[in-house]
C-alpha positions as CSV (number, residue, x, y, z in Angstrom):
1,X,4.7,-14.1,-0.6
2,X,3.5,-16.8,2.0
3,X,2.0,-15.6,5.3
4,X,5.0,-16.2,7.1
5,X,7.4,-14.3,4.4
6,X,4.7,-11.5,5.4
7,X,5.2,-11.2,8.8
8,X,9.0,-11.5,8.8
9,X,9.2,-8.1,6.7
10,X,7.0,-6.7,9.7
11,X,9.6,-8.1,12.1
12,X,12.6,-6.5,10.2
13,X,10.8,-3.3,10.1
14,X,10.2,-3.1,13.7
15,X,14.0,-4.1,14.2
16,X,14.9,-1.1,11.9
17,X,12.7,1.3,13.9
18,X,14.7,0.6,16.8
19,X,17.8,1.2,15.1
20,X,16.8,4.4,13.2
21,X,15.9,7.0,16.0
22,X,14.1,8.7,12.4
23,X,11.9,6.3,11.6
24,X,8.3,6.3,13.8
25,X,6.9,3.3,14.9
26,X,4.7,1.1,13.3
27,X,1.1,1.4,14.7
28,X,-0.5,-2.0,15.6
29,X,-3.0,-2.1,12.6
30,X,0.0,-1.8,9.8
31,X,1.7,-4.9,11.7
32,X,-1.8,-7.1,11.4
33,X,-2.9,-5.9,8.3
34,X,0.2,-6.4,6.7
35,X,0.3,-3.1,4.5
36,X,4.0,-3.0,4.3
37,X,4.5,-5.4,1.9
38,X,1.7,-4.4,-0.4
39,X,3.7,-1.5,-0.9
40,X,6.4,-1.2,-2.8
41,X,7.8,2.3,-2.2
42,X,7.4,1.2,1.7
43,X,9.9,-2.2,1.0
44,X,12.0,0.3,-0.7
45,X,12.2,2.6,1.9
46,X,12.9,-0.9,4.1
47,X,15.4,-2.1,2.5
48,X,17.4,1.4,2.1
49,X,16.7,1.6,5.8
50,X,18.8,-1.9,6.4
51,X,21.7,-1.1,4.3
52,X,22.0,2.4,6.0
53,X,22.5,0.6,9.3
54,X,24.9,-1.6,7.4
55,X,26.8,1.7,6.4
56,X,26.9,2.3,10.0
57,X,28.1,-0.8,11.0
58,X,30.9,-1.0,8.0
59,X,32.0,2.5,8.2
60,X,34.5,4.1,10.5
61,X,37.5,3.0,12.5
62,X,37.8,-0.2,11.4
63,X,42.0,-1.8,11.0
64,X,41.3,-2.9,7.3
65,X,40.6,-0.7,4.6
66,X,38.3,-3.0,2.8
67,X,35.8,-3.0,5.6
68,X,35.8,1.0,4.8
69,X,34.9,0.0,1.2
70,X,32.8,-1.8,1.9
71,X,30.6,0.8,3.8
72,X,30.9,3.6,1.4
73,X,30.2,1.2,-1.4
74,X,27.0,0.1,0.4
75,X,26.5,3.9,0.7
76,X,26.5,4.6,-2.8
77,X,24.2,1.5,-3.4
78,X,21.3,3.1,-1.2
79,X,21.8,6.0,-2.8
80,X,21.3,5.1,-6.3
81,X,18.1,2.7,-4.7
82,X,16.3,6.0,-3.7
83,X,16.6,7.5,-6.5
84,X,15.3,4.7,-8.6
């Protein structure tokens, strides 16, 4: 990945950490040293972190039951992406 591919995973990851109250911050040295994307159980763990707000956002009173489905499927995709 280029430099700037790099630093927008660091970006999204600090924008999930906002959104999950579970997740702790990232310390400064992990953002300038760029560890997260050397690691792929870490853009794992990223990426199940985005869909699961996605689940949030997709699930619950919504007037169409499609949007529903489209949550719980989303949930079923994380889930089967940790356990891989």
């Amino acid at each position: 990945m280029s430099e700037h591919e790099c630093l927008l995973f660091v970006w999204i990851k600090r924008i999930v950490e906002e959104a999950e109250p579970t997740e702790q911050p990232t310390s400064e040295g992990e953002c300038t040293n760029l560890e997260l994307v050397k690691d792929a159980v870490k853009m794992t763990q990223l990426a199940c972190a985005i869909i699961r707000i996605w689940v949030r956002t997709f699930k619950g009173n919504a007037c169409w039951g499609l949007v529903d489905l489209v949550g719980s499927s989303l949930e079923v995709y994380t889930t089967l992406l940790e356990e891989a």
